[in-house]
LUMFI-560143 format. One record per residue: x, y, z of N, C-alpha, C in turn. Coordinates in pm, whole numbers, plus 50000, padded with zeros to 5 digits. Layout:
# residues N
XYZXYZXYZ ...
END
This chain:
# residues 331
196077113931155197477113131116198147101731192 198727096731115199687082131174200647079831176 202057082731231203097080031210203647067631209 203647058531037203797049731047205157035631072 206427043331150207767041331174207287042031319 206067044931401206547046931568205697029331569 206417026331643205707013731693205957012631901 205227018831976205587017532116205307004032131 205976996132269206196984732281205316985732399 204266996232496203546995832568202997007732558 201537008732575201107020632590199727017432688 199547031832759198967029132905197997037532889 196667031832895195557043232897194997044233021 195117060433123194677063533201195727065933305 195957072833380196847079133514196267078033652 195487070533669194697070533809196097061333855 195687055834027196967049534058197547037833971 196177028433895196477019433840197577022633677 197147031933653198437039033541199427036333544 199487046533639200737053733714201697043533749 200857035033820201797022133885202737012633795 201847010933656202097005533548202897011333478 202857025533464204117029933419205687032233465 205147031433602206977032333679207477017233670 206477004733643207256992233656207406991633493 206716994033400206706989433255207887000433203 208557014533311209347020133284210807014733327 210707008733410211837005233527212206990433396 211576981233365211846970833295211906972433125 211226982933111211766985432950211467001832920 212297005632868212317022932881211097031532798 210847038432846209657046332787208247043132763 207547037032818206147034432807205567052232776 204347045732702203747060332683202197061332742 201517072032850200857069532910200017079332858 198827077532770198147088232758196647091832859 196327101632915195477103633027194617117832935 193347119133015192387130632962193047145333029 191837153333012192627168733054192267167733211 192287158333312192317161833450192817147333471 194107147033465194637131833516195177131933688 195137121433664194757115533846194057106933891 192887107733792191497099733814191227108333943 189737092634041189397099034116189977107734249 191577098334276191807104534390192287117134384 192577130234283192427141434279191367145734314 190057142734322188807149834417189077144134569 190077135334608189977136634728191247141834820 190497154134912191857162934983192497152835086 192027142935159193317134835268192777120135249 194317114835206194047099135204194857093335346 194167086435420194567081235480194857062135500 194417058335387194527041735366195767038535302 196257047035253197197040035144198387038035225 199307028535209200637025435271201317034235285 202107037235349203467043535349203217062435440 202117065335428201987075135486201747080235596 202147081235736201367078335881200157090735909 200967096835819199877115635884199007112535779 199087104535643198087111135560198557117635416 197417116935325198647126335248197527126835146 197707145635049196667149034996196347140034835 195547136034778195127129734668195747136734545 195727146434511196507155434425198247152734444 198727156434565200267150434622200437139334601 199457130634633200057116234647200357109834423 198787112634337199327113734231200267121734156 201147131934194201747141634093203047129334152 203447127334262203967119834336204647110034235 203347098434187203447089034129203627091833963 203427105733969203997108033791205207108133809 205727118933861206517122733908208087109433928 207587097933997208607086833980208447078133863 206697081133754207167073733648208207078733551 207857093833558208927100233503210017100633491 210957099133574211867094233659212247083333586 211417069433545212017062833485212087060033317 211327071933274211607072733156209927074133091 209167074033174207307071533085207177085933028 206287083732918206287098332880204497096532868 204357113932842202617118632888201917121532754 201077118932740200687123532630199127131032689 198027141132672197477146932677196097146032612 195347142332614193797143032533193027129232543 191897134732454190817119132479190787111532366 190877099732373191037089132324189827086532275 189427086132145188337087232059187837076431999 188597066232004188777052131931190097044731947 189727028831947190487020332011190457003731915 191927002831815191196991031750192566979031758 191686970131793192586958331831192586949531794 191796953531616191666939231529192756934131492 193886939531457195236940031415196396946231503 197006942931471198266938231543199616948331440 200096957631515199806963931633198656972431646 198366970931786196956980631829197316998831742 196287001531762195997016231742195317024231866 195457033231872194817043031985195357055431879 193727060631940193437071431846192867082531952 194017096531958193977107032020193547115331872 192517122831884191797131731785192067123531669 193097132931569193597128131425194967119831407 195527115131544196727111731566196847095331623 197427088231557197047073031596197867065231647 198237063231756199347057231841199307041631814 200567033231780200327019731766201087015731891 201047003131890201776997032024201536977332001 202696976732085202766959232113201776953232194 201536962932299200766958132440200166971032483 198986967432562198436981832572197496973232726 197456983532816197126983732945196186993733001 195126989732957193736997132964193457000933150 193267011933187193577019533307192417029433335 191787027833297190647043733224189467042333359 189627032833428188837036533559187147036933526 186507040833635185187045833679184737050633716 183507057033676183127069833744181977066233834 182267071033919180867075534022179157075333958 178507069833995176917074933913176657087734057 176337098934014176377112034089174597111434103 174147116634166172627126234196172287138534065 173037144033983172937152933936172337166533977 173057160134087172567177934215173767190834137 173377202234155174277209834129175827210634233 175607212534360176987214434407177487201434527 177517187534436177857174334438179287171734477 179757176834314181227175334281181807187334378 181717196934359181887205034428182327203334598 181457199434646181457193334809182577178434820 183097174934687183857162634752185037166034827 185207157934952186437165035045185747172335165 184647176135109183587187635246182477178535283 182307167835283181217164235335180597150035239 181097152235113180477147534997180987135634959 180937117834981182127108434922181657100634846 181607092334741181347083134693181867069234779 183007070234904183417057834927183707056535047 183017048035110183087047835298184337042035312 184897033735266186257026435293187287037635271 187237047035218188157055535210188267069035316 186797072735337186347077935375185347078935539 185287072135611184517067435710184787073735830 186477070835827187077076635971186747087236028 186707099435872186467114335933185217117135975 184537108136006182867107136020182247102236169 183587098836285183597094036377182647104136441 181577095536562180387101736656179487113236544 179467116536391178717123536341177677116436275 176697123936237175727121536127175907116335992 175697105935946175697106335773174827098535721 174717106035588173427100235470173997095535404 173777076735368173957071835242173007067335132 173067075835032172347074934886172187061634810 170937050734810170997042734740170347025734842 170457023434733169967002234817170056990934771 171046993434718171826980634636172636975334776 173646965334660174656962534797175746968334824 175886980334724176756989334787176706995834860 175277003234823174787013834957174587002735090 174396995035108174576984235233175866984235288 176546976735246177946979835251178176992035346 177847002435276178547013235306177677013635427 176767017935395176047017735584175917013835699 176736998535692176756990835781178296995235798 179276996235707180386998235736180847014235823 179757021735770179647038435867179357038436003 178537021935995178337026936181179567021436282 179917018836200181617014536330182167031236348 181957040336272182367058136310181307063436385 180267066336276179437075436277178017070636412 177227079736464176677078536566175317075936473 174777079236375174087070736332174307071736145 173467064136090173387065135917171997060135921 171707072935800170487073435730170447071635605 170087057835547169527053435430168767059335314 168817069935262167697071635181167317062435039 166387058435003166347049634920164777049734815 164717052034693163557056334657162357045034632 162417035134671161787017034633161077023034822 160557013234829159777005934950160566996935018 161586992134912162616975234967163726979634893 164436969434951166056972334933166186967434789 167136964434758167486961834586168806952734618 169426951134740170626949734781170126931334764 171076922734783170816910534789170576907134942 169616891834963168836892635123170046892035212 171006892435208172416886435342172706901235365 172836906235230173346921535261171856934535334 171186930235278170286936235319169636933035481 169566923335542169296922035667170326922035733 171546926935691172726929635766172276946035790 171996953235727171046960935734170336972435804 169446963535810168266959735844168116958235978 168776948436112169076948136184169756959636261 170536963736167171606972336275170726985536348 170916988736472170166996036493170777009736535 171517010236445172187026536412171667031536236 171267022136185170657024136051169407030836043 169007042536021167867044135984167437042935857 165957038335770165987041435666164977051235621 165067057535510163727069335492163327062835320 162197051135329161997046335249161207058335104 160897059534975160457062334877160607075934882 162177077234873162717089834891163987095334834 164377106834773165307108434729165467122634765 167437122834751167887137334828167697144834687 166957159934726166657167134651167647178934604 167927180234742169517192934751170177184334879 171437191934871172527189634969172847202835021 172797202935185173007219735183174067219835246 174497227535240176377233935280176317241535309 177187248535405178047261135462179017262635389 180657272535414181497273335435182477266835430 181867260035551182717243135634182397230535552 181347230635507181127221135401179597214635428 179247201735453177377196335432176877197535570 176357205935618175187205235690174147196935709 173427192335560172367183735590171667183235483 170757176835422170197176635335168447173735318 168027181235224166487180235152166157167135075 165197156335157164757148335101163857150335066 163257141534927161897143034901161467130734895 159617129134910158977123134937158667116234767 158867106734717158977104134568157287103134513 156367096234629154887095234609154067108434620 154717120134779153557130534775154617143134748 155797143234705156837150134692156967162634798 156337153334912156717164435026157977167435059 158587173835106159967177035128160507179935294 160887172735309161727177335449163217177735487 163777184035572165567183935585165987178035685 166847172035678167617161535793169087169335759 169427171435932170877176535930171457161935929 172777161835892173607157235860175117162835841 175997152135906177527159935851178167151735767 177727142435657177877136935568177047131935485 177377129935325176307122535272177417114035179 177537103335149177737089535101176547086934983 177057089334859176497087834757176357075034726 175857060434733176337051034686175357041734559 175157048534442174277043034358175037036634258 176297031734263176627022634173177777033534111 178817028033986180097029433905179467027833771 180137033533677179927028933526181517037133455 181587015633469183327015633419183357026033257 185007029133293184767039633144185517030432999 184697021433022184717006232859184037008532752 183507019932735182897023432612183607024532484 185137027032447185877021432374185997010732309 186087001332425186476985132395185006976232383 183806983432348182826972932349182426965832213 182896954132198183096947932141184316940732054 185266945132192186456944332138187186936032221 186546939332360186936929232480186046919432602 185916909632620184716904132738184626910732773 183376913932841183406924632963181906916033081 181736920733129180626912933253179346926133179 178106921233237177096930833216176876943233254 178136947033341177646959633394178966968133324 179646960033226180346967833149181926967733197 182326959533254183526958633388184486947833266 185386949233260186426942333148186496930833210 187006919433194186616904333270188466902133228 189136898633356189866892833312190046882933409 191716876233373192076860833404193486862333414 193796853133528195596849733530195856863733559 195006871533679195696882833690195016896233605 195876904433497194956913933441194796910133318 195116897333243194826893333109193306894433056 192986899832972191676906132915191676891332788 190536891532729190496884532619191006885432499 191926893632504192866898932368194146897932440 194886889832362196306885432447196916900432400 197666901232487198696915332444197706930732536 196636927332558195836934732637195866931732790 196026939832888195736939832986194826950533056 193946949433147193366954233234193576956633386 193806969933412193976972933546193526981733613 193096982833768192536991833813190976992033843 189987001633842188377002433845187646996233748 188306995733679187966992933525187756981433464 188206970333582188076957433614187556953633731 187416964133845187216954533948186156964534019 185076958834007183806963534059183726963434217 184226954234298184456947034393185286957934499 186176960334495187196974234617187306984634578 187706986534456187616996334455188787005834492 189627005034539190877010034587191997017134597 192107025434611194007032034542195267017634530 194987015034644195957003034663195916988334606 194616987334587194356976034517194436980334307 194366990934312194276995934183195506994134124 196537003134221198067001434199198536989734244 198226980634282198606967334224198376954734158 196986961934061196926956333941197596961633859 197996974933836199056979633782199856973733757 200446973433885201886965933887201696947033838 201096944333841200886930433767201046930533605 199966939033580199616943033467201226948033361 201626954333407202996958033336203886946133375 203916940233457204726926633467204286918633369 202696914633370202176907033226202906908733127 202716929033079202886930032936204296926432908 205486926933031206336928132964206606911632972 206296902733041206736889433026205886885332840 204416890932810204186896632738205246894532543 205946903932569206696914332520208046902232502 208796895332572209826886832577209286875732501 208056871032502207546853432432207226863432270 207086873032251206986875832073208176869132027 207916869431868208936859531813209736877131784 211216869931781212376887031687211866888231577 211766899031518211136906131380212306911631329 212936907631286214046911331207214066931631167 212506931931128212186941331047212206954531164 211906946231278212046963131400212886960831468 213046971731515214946973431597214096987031714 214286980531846213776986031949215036996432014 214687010332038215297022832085214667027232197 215017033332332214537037632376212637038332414 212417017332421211377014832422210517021332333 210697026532186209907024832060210637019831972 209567007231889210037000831807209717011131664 210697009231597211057015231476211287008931343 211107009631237211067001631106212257002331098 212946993531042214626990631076214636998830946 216107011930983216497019530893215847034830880 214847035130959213987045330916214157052331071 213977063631074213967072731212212607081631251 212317084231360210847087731342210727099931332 211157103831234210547119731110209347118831052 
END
C-alpha cells in the first residue's frame, strides 16, 4: 500500500546513535523527519549496561538511558517513529521508496543508519552475557577489565587491535585463534606478537563460555586438529571476528567496499546524490557511539543543504516537513 500524496522530505533508516543524532538535527532544521527502526531500536548500545566514553557523562551512563535519551530529544523536535523491517529499498526514481511490509514510504533524501552487527561464535549464552563478561569492543569496553584476565576471539587486525589495546588494563590477554598464523596484517600482527602480556593458544576455538551469576568465569577451548578440550579461567572474553554491515538492501543500489561497508565522500555522501550514509554502516574503522553520532549529525546537515539546491516544484507545497501534492491532504 502507498500513499501516494505523502512525500517526506527526509527519512532515516535505523535509531542507533547515528539515527538518532540525525534526527534531532534534520528535526531542529526542518520539522518532522521520519525515522523508521526494527522491533529492538537502539542498535548496539542497548546490549550495553555502562558507557563510559561518550561525552558529557562523568559517572557513566546506561546504553538503554543514554538511547531512549536521544529519542526522547528527537522527539522533542518534532521526528516521528515508525516501527518494523524494512523489506525493500528503491532508489531508481526519484522520490525514493522504502518499503515497511505492504506500506511504501517515499521521501526527498534518505539517510541510511542501519548499522552492524557483530559476527558472534554461535555459542548459546553469547548474547546473553553482554554487559557480564561478554564484548564485542575493547575501546568501549577495556577499563572494566583492569589487573583481570581476558580472552580475545579471532586474528585479523581487529582481534590485534583489541589485544594489544587490553593490555594497558588487563594483567594478561589470551588470543585464541583457529590458523597456526595470524590473518592480521605483518605491523599489526608483530605488534602482537611481541607484547609479552599476549598469550596465544594457536588452532583453537572457544567451544563454551562459562558463567556464574556474576557473569564469565572462563572458558572451554578446543583443540581444532585433536579436538581436545581444555578450560582457561578468565574474567572476560572479547569476541573479535569481524562486523557485517546491515547493506543488504542497497546492494546494487549503492558503492559499497568488499566487505559490504557503503563508501562514501565529502563526508556521508553515498553514490546516489540525495542519499546519505551514517554511522557503522559506513565506517568499518571505530566504530563508535560518538563517532557514529557525528556522522549523523553531518549527514542531516548534508540532506538538508541537500533539500535547499532542489529546484521549487510548483506541484508540492511542504507542511509540517511532508511534502504533499498541492491541493490534496493526506487521506
Amino acid at each position: 500500500m502507498t500513499d501516494n500524496n505523502l512525500i517526506y522530505e527526509t527519512v532515516i533508516l535505523g535509531s542507533g546513535p547515528a539515527g538518532l543524532t540525525a534526527a534531532i538535527y534534520a528535526g531542529r532544521s526542518r520539522c518532522c523527519p521520519l525515522v523508521i527502526h526494527g522491533h529492538q531500536p537502539g542498535g548496539q548500545l542497548t546490549t550495553t549496561t555502562q558507557i563510559d566514553n561518550f561525552p558529557g557523562f562523568p559517572q557513566g551512563i546506561d546504553g538503554n538511558e543514554l538511547m531512549e535519551n536521544m529519542r526522547l530529544q528527537a522527539e522533542r523536535f518534532g521526528a516521528n517513529f515508525v516501527t518494523g523491517n524494512v523489506t525493500r529499498v528503491d532508489l531508481r526514481e526519484r522520490p525514493f521508496r522504502i518499503y515497511v511490509d505492504d506500506h511504501a514510504y517515499r521521501c526527498l533524501t534518505l539517510i541510511v543508519a542501519t548499522g552492524a552487527s557483530p559476527k558472534l561464535l554461535g555459542l548459546g549464552n553469547e548474547e546473553s552475557l553482554y554487559g557480564r563478561g561478554v564484548s564485542v569492543c575493547a575501546t568501549c569496553d577495556g577499563f572494566f577489565y583492569r589487573d583481570k584476565q581476558v580472552v580475545v576471539v579471532g586474528g585479523g587486525d581487529t582481534a590485534m587491535e583489541e589485544a594489544v589495546f587490553l593490555t594497558r588494563f588487563a594483567s594478561k590477554v589470551t588470543v585464541v585463534h583457529r590458523r597456526d598464523s595470524l590473518r592480521a596484517t605483518p605491523v599489526l600482527a608483530e605488534r602482537a606478537l611481541s607484547n609479552r602480556q599476549v598469550d596465544f593458544h594457536w588452532d583453537s576455538a572457544v567451544s563454551e563460555i562459562i558463567a556464574d551469576a556474576s557473569g564469565v568465569t572462563g572458558v572451554r577451548i578446543k583443540d581444532v586438529k585433536s579436538d581436545e578440550e581444555t578450560e582457561l579461567a578468565c574474567d572476560g572474553v572479547f569476541i573479535a571476528i569481524g562486523h557485517q554491515p546491515n547493506t543488504q538492501l542497497f546492494e546494487g543500489q549503492l558503492e559499497m567496499d568488499t566487505e559490504g561497508y557503503i563508501q562514501t565522500r565529502n563526508g556521508t555522501e553515498t553514490s546516489m546524490r540525495g542519499v546519505m550514509a551514517a554511522g557503522d554502516v559506513q565506517d568499518p574503522q571505530f566504530r563508535q557511539a560518538v563517532t557514529a553520532a557525528g556522522s549523523g549529525c553531518m549527514a542531516a546537515i548534508q540532506a538538508e543543504r541537500y533539500l535547499d539546491d532542489l529546484p521549487y516544484d510548483p506541484n508540492l507545497s511542504c507542511q509540517k516537513g511532508v511534502c504533499r501534492e498541492a491541493g490534496k491532504s493526506e487521506g
